[in-house]
C-alpha positions in Angstrom: -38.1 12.2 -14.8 -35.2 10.6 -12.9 -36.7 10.1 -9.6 -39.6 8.3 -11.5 -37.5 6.1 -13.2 -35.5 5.7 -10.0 -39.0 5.0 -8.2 -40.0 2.6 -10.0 -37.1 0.1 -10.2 -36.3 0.3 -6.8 -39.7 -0.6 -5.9 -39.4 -3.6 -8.2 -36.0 -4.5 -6.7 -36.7 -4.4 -3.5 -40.4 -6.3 -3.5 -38.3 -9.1 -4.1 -37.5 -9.3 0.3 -39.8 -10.7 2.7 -42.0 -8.8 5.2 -43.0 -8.8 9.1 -45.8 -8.6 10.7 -46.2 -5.5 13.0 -46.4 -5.8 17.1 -48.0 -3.5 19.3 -46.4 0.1 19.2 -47.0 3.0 20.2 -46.2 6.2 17.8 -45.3 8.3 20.8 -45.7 11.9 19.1 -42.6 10.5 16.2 -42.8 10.7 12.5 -43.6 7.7 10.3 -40.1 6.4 9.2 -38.0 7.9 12.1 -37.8 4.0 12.8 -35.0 5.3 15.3 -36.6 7.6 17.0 -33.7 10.3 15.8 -36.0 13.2 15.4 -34.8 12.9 12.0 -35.3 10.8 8.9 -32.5 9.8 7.2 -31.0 6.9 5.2 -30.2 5.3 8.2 -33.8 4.2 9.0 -34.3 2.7 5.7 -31.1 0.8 6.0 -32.2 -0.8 10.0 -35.6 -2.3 8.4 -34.2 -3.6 5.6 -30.7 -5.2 7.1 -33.5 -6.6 9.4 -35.7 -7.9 6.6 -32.2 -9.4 5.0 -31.3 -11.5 8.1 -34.4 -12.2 10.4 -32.4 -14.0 12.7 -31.8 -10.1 14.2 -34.0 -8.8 17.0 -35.4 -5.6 15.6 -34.3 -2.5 17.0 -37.0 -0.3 15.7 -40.6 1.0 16.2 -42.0 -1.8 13.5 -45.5 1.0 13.5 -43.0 3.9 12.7 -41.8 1.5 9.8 -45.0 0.7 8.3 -45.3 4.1 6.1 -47.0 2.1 3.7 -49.8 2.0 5.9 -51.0 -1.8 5.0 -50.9 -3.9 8.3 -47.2 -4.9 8.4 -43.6 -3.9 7.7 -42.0 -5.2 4.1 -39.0 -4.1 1.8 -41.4 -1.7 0.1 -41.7 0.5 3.2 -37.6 0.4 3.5 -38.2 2.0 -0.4 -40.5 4.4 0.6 -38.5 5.4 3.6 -35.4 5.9 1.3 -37.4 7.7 -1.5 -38.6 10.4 1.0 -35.2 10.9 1.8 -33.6 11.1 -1.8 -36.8 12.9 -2.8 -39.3 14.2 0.2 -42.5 12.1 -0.8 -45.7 11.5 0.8 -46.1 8.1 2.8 -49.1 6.5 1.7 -50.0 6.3 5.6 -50.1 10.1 5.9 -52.7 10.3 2.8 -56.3 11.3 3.9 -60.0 12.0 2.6 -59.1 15.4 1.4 -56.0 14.4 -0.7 -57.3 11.3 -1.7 -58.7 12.3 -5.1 -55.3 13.9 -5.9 -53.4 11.7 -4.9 -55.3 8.9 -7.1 -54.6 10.6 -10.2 -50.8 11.9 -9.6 -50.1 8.4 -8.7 -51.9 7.0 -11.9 -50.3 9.6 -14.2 -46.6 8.8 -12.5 -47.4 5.0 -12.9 -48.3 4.9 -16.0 -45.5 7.4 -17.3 -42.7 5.7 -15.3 -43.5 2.6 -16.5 -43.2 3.9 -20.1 -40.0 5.4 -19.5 -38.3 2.5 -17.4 -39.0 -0.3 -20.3 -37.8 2.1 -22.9 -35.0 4.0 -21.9 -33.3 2.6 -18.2 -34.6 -0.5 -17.3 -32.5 -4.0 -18.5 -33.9 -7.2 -17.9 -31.5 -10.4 -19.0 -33.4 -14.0 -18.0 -30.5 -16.5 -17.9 -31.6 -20.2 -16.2 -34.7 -18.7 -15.1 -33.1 -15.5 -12.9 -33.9 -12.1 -13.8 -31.6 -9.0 -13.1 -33.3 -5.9 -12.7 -30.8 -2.3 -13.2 -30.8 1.3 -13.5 -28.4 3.8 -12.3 -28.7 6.7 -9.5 -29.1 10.4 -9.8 -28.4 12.5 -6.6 -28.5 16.5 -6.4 -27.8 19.0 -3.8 -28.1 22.6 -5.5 -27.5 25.7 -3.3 -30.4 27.6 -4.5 -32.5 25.2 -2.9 -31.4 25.4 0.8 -32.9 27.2 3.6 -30.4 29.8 4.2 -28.3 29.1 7.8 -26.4 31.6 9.4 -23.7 29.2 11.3 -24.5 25.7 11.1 -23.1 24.0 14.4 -25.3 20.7 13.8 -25.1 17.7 10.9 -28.4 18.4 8.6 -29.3 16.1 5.5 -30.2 17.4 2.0 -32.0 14.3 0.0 -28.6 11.8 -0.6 -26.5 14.4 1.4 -24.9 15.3 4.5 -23.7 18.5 5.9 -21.4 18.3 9.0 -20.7 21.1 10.8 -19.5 23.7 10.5 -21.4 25.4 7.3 -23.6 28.3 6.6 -25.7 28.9 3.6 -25.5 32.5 2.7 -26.2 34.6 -0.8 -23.5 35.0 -3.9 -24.5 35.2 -7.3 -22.4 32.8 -9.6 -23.3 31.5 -13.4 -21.7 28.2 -14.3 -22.9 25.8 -17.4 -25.6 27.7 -17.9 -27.4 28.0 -14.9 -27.6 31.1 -12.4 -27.0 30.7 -8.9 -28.3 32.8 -5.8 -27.0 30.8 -2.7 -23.8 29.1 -1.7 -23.3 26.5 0.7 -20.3 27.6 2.4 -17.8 24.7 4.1 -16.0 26.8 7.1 -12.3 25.9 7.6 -9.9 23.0 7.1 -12.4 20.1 6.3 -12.3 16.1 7.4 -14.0 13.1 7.4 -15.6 14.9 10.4 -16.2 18.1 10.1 -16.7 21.0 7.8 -17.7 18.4 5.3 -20.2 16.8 2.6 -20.9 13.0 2.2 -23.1 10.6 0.3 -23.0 6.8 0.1 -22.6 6.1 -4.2 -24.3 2.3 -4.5 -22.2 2.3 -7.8 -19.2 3.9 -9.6 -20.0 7.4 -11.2 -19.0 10.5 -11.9 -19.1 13.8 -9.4 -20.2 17.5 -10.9 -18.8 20.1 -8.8 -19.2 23.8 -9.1 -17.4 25.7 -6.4 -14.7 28.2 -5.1 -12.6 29.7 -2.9 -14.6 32.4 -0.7 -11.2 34.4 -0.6 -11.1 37.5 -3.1 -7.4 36.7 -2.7 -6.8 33.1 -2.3 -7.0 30.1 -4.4 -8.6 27.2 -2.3 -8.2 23.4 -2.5 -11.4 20.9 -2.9 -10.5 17.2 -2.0 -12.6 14.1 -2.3 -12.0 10.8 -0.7 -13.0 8.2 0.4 -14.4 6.5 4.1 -11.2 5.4 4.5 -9.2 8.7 4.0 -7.9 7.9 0.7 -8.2 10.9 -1.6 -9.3 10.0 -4.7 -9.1 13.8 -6.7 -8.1 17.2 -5.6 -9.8 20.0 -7.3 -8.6 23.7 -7.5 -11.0 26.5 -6.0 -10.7 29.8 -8.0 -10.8 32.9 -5.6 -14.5 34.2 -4.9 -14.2 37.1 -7.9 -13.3 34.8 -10.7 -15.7 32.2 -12.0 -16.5 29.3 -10.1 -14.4 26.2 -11.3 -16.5 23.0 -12.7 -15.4 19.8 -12.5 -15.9 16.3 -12.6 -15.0 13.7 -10.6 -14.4 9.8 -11.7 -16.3 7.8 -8.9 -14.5 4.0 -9.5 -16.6 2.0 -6.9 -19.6 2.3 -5.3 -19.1 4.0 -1.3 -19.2 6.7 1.2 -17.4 10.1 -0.4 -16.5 13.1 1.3 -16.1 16.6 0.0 -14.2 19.0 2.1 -12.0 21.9 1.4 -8.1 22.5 2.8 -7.4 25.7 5.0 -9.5 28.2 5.0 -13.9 28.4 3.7 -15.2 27.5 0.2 -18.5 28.1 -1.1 -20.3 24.8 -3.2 -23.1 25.5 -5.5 -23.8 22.6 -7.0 -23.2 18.6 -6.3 -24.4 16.1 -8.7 -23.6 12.4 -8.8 -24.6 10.4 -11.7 -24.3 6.2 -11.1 -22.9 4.6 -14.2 -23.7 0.9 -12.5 -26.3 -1.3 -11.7 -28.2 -0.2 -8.0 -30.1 -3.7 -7.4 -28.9 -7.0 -9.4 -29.7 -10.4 -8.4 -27.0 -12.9 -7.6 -28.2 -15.6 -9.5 -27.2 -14.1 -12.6 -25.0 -17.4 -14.1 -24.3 -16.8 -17.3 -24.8 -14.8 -20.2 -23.2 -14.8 -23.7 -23.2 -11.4 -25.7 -22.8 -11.8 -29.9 -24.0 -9.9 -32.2 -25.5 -11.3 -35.8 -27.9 -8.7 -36.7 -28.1 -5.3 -39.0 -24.7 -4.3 -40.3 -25.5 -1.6 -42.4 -24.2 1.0 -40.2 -20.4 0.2 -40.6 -18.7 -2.3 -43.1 -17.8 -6.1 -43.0 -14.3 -7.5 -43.8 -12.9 -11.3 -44.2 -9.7 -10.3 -45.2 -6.8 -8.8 -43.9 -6.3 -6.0 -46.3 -9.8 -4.4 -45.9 -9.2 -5.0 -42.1 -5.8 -3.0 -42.3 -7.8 -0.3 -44.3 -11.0 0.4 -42.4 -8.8 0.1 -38.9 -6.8 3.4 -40.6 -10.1 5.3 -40.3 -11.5 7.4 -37.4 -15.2 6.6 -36.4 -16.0 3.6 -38.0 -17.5 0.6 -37.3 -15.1 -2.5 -38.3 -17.7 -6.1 -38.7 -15.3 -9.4 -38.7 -16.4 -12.3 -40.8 -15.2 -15.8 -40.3 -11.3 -16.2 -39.6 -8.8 -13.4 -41.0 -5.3 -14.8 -41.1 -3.0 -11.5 -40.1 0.9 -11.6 -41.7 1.1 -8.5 -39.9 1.6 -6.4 -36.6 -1.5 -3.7 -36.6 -0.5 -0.6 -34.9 -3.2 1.5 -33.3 -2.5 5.2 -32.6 -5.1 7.5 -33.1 -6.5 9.5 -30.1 -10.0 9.5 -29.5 -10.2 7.3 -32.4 -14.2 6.4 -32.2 -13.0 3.1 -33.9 -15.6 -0.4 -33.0 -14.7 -3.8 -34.2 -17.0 -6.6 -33.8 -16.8 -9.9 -34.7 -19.7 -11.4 -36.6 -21.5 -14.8 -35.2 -21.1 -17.5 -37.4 -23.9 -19.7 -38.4 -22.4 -23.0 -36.0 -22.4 -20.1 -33.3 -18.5 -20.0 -33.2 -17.1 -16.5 -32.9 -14.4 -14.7 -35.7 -11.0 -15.1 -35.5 -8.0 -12.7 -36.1 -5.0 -15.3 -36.0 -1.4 -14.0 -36.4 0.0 -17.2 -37.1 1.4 -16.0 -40.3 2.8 -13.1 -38.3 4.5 -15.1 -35.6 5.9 -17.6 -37.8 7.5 -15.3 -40.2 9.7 -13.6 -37.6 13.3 -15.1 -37.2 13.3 -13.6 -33.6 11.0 -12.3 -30.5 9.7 -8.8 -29.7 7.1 -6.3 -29.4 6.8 -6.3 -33.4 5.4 -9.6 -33.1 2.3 -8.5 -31.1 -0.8 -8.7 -32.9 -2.0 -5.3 -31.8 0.1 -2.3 -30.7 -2.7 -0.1 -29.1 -1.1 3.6 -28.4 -4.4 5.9 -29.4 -8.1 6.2 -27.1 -11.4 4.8 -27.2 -10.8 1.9 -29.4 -13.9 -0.9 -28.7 -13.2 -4.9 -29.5 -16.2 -7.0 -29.2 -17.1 -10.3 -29.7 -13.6 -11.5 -31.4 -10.9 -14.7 -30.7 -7.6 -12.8 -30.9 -4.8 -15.6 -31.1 -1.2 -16.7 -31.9 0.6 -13.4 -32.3 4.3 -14.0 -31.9 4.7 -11.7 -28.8 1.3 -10.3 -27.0 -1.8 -10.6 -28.0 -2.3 -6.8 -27.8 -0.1 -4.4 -26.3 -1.4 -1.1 -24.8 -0.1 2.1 -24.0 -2.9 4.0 -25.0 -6.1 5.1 -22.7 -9.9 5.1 -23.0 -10.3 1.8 -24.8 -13.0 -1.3 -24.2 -12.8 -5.1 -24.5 -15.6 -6.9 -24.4 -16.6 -11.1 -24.9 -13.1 -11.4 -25.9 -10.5 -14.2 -25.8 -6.8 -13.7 -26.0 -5.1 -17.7 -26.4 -1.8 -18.8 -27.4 0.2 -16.0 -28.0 3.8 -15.9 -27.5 4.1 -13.7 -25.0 0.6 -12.3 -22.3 -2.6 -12.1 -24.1 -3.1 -8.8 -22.8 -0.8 -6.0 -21.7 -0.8 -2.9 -20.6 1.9 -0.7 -19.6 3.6 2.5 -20.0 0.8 4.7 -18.9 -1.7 2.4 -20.3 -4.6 4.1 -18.6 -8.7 3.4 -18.2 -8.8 0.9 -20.2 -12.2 -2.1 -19.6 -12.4 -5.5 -19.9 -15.7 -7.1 -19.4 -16.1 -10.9 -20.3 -12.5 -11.3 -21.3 -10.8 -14.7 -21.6 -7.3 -15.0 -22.1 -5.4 -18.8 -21.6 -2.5 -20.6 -22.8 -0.5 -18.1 -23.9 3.2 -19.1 -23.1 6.8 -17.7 -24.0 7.4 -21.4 -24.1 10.3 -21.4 -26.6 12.1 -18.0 -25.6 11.7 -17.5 -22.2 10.6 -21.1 -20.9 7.3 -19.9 -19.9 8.6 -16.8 -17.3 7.1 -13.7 -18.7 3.2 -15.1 -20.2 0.6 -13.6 -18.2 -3.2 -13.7 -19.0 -3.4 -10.0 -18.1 -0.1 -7.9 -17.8 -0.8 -4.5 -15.8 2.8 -4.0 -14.8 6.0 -1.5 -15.8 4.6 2.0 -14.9 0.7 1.1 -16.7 -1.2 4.0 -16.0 -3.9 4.0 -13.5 -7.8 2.6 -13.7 -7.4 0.0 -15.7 -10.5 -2.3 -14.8 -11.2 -6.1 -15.5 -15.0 -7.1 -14.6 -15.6 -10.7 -15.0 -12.5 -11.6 -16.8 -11.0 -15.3 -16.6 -6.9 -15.7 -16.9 -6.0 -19.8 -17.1 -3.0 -21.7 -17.8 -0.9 -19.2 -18.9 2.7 -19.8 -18.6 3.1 -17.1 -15.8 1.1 -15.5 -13.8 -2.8 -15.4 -14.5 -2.6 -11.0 -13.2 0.3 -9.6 -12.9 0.7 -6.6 -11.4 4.5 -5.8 -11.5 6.3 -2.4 -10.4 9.5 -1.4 -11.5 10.0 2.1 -10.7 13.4 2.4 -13.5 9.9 2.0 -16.2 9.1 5.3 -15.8 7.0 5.4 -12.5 4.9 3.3 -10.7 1.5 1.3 -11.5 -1.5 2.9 -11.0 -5.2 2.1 -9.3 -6.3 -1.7 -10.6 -9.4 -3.2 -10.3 -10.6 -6.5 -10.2 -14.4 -7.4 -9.7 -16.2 -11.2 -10.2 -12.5 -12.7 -11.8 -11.0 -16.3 -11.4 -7.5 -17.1 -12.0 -6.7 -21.4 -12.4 -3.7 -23.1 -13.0 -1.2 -21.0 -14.1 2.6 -21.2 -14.6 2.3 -25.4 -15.4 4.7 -26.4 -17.8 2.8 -29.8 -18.3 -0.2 -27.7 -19.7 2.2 -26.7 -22.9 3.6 -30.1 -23.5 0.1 -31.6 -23.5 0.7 -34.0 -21.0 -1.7 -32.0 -18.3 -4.7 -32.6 -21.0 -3.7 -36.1 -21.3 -3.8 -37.0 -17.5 -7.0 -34.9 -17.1 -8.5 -37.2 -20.8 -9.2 -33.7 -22.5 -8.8 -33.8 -26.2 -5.6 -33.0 -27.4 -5.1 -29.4 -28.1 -3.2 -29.0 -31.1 -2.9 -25.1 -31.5 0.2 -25.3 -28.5 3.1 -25.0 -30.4 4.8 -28.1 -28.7 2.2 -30.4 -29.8 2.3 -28.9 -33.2 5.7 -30.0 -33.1 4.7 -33.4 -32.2 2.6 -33.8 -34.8 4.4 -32.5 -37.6 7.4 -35.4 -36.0 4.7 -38.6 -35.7 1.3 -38.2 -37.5 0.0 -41.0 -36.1 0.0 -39.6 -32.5 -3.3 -38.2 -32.1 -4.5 -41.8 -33.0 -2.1 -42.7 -30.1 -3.5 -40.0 -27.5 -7.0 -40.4 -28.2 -6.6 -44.6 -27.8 -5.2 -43.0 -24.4 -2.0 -45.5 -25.7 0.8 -43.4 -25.7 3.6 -44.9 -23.6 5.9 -42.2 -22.6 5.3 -38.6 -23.8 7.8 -36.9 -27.0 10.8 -35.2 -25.5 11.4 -32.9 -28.2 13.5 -29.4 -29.1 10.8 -27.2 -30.8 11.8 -24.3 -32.4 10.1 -20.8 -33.0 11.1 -17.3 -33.2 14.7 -17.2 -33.8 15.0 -20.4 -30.7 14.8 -22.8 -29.1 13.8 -24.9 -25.7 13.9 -29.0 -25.0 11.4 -31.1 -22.8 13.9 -31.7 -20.2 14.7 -27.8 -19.7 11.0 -27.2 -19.4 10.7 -29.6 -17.3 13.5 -29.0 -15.0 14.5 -25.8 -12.1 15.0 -23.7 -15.2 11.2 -23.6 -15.7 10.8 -19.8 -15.7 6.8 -19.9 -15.3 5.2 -18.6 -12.4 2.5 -20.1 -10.6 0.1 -17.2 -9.4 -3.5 -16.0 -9.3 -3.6 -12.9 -9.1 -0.2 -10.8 -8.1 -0.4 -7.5 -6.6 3.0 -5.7 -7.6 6.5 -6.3 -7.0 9.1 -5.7 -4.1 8.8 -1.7 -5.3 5.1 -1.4 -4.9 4.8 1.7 -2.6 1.8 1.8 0.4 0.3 4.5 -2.2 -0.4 2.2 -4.7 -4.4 1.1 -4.9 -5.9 -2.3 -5.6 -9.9 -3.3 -6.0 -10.8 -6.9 -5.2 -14.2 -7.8 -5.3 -15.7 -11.6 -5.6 -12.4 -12.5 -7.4 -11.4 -16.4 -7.3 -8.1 -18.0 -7.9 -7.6 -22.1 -7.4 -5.3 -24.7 -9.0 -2.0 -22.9 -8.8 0.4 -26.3 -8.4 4.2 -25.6 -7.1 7.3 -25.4 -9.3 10.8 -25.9 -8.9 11.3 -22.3 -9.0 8.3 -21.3 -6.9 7.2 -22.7 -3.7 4.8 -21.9 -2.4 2.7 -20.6 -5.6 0.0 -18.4 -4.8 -3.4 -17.8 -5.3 -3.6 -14.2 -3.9 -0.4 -12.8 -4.6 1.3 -10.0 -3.0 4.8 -10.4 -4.0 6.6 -8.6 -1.7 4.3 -5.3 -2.8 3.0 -2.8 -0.4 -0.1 -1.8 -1.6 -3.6 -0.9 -0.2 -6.3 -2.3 -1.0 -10.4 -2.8 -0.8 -12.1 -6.1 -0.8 -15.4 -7.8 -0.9 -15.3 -11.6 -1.0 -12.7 -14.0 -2.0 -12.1 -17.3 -2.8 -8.9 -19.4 -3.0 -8.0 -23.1 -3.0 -5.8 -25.8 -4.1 -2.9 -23.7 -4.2 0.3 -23.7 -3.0 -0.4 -21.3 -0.5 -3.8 -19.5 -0.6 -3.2 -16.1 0.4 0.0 -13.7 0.7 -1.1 -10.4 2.0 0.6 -9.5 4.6 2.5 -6.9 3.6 -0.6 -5.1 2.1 -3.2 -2.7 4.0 -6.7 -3.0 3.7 -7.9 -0.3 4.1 -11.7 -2.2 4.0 -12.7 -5.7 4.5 -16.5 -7.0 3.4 -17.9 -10.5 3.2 -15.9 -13.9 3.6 -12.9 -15.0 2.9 -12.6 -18.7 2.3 -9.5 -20.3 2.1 -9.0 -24.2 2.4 -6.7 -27.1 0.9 -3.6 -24.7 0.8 -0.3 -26.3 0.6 1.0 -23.7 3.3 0.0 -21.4 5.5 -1.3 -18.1 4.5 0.0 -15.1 5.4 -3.1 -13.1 4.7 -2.5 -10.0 6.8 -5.5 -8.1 7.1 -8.3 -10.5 6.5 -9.8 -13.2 8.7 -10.1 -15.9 6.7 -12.7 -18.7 7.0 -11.8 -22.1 6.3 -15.6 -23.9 5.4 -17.5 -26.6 6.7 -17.2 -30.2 4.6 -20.7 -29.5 3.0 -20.1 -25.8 2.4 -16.6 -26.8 0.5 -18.5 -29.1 -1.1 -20.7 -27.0 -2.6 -18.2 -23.9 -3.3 -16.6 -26.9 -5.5 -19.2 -27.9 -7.4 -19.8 -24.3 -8.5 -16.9 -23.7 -9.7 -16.3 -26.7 -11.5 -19.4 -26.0 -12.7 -19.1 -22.5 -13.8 -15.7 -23.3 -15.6 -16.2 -26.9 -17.1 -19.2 -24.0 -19.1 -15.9 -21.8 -20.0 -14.1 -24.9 -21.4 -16.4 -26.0 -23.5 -17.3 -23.2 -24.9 -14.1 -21.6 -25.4 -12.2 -25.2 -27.0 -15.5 -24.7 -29.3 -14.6 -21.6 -30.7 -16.9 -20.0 -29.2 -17.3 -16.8 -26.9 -18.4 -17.8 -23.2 -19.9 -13.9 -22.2 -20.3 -13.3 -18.5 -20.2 -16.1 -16.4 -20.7 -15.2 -12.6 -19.5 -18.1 -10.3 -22.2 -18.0 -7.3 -19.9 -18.7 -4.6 -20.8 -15.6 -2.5 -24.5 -15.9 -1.5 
């Protein structure tokens, strides 16, 4: 059932490419497929005529007859799909079909049709239309059992199993092992101290997953090791090998990004009986996805609705519940969150005008007579916690803290809190954002802006703690901040960062109001020094919006125990700094791990305190790092990487309009043509004047992919 449903949306993902006609060739005794000419069909071939098909300015390096296993006259992305499904799952080409199988062959493909179809649309298949593009998904399923291979004495020669590759040296050979229920006759044996070269396993992932392992040691008296890593050597789990008597061990393996993984065992042989991966991402999306918003509105009889801040304290107390928010709750207190494996969801209900709930901690913040972790709105320490759909605002220190693990944020916004919208650290581990926004949250009055991040991963947070899609803005520090200090309790472990944009942080003119005035935005009175404005002249929104005020309030506001004046926010003393994204700290070890994928940062301005400020930010850190496309402009200096490794480097790298010059290390950047710049600006201008407005609405902006990266 897996391969069907794998079928058929890969054949309606890839008949999306072009085709070429077939030239004169000649078959010359080879197999249809072997577009190489390897003696062997493998993965490879389907990848040559579809890279081809992708970029028809290449000359084709392949037998175009070999290639057309379709058998229809010329060579198309559906015959790259066949080529890869008779790899992952040893199919007939419709070019090898004759007069005697023809009847069969007619009703097995009817029958698979008709119940792939079925099963696609019901259970895998997602189809979201957003300014007329269409994203097709479904997630891969490769399997390499032992009791299915042709038993090999010594293996001296790389062989392929469906999604797999052996490398020498190996042998298949008989041991009887049960393991989650199912009995196994056959081993695959790796023989001595594995690599990335020998003695090995690999498969490329097109998506995060998981790995199932069942194996051990073939020693009656030694305990083996299993590692997994990946193409560039870094390992990303080591598991134990129990000695050939005892059970085998079973295990699985977090996959984080898509890639090539090797399996391979230390000194001495292990025997593998089973290899599953399971993709928990998308194989084939369009890029012209723009934007989609995610609320819910419909049944909810399956949990219980609150609009007030007792029943919201109460239900929050339970364990596998479902939490609806109506409206706006106004919180007067800190909520503390502690539970493990807590099976709590909160969503926040849609309101008829379309603008999202609200949890403000107002009350909260201005109740306190000084700053701290007390004041945070949430104080997340327990697992698998889900917010959806909710404005989280005004706490008097963080919008949430976490230190707990497991727990999902999605179509959130974190704004104006006193201290980062989000934060994570002390061993703050696997926690998701998706769709996150989190902007203008300042320290304004008790630190003058230096400690306000949009997302704060930083002080010994725990490892995989993944942001997809998330937007940090004008925040009075950094937009990510990554920062290591090893006297925490340790250092930060593996973040990822996929499709995010970082603008305009660490500005102290955004949090006076004077940046909206220059810019003719409306005047945003939830920032606490405009509150204080107001509350001094009445009559000055009259002033702002007649665009007739003469020379801006230099006031002392106070909050939280303190105070700050205009003219030390607007002096050296302003503590805010001006990054994108920031990669660690001056103790950020070569061990530490940072994902980068389509990310964006732009508008970073300098400060007295920081020159140059930085779109891509390593901060004196030491970390490697994997990246895929990446965008920065307008800064004070685009990209500072040079300290960092990449250990891979995919796609472009634009960099243009940057106060001074990068240091970017690793990565050739490109610097684009007038009309290319052009565009790239428009899109993004685009893509977050959408944010803006919906976000200054009250309302939840979803996924919003900036299409900078075709």
């Amino acid at each position: 059932m897996l391969k069907k449903r794998f079928t058929a949306v890969l054949m309606a993902a890839f008949v999306l490419i072009g085709c070429i006609n077939i030239s004169a060739a000649t078959q010359s005794g080879y197999a249809y497929g072997d577009v190489d000419k390897s003696g062997t069909i493998t993965s490879s071939d389907s990848a040559t005529v579809l890279a081809y098909l992708l970029d028809p300015s290449l000359t084709p390096d392949f037998d175009t007859e070999l290639a057309d296993v379709s058998g229809n006259g010329y060579v198309s992305s559906e015959d790259a799909a066949y080529i890869l499904q008779h790899v992952l799952f040893d199919i007939t080409f419709p070019c090898e079909d004759d007069e005697d199988t023809t009847q069969s062959t007619t009703q097995t493909t009817t029958e698979a049709t008709t119940e792939t179809t079925t099963i696609a649309t019901t259970e895998t298949t997602t189809e979201t239309t957003t300014e007329g593009s269409t994203e097709i998904s479904t997630s891969a399923y490769y399997d390499l059992n032992a009791n299915d291979l042709t038993p090999i004495a010594d293996g001296q020669s790389n062989i392929t199993e469906g999604a797999f590759t052996i490398q020498a040296r190996y042998k298949v050979g008989a041991s009887e092992a049960e393991a989650d229920g199912t009995s196994y006759t056959q081993h695959l044996q790796l023989n001595g101290t594995g690599s990335l070269t020998a003695a090995s396993i690999y498969f490329d992932a097109p998506t995060g997953g998981t790995l199932y392992i069942v194996a051990r040691s073939s020693n009656a008296t030694q305990v083996r090791n299993i590692t997994i890593a990946q193409s560039n050597g870094r390992v990303v789990d080591t598991i134990s090998a129990p000695m050939s008597g005892d059970a085998p061990a079973i295990a699985t393996v977090t996959l984080n990004t898509g890639g090539r993984y090797y399996i391979y065992g230390g000194a001495g042989n292990i025997n593998i009986y089973r290899l599953t991966y399971t993709g928990t991402g998308d194989v084939e999306t369009t890029t012209e996805t723009t934007t989609e918003t995610t609320t819910f509105d419909g049944d909810t009889s399956d949990g219980v609705v609150v609009d007030n801040f007792t029943d919201l304290k109460k239900e929050l107390a339970k364990s596998n519940n479902k939490i609806y928010i109506q409206g706006t709750i106004m919180c007067d207190e800190s909520i503390s969150l502690g539970t493990s494996n807590a099976n709590v969801e909160v969503y926040g209900l849609t309101n008829a005008d379309g603008t999202a709930a609200i949890l403000d901690f107002s009350p909260l913040r201005d109740s306190r007579t000084s700053s701290g972790s007390g004041g945070s709105g949430f104080r997340l320490s327990g697992s698998y916690y889900t917010f959806k759909n909710v404005i989280i605002q005004k706490a008097g220190d963080c919008g949430i803290r976490i230190t707990g693990s497991h727990n999902t944020f999605e179509n959130c916004v974190f704004r104006y809190n006193n201290n980062s919208g989000v934060s994570i650290t002390k061993g703050g581990a696997y926690n998701t954002f998706r769709y996150v926004d989190s902007y203008r949250n300042a320290d304004l009055i008790q630190k003058n802006g230096g400690d306000a991040d949009g997302f704060s991963v930083k002080l010994a947070a725990g490892t995989d703690n993944k942001f997809y899609n998330c937007r940090a803005w004008e925040n009075s520090d950094d937009g990510w901040d990554s920062y290591d200090r090893v006297s925490e309790g340790g250092y930060i472990g593996d973040v990822y960062y996929e499709e995010c944009v970082a603008w305009n942080n660490g500005n102290p003119s955004v949090f006076t109001g004077e940046e909206d005035y220059s810019k003719g935005n409306p005047l945003d009175k939830n920032l606490v020094y405009v509150e204080a404005i107001l509350e001094q002249d009445p009559d000055f929104e009259t002033k702002y919006n007649n665009h007739t005020v003469t020379s801006w309030p230099q006031l002392t506001v106070h909050l939280l125990g303190t105070s700050n004046s205009y003219s030390n926010i607007h002096s050296s003393n302003w503590a805010g700094n001006p990054n994108g994204f920031k990669f660690g700290s001056a103790e950020t070890p070569t061990s530490s791990y940072r994902y980068i994928k389509n990310c964006i940062a732009f508008d970073h301005r300098n400060t007295p305190n920081q020159k140059p400020a930085k779109g891509f930010d390593q901060n004196n850190g030491r970390a490697g790092y994997d990246i895929v496309n990446a965008l920065s402009f307008d800064n004070g200096q685009n990209y500072w990487m040079d300290k960092m490794t990449a250990y891979s480097m995919e796609g472009v790298f634009y960099s243009f309009d940057g106060g001074q010059s990068d240091a970017p290390g690793d990565l050739n950047l490109t610097t684009p043509t007038v009309a290319k710049e052009a565009e790239l600006r428009a899109e993004v201008e685009e893509k977050t004047n959408y944010i803006l407005d919906m976000v200054y609405s009250d309302k939840i902006p979803g996924e919003v992919i900036y299409n900078v990266f075709k």
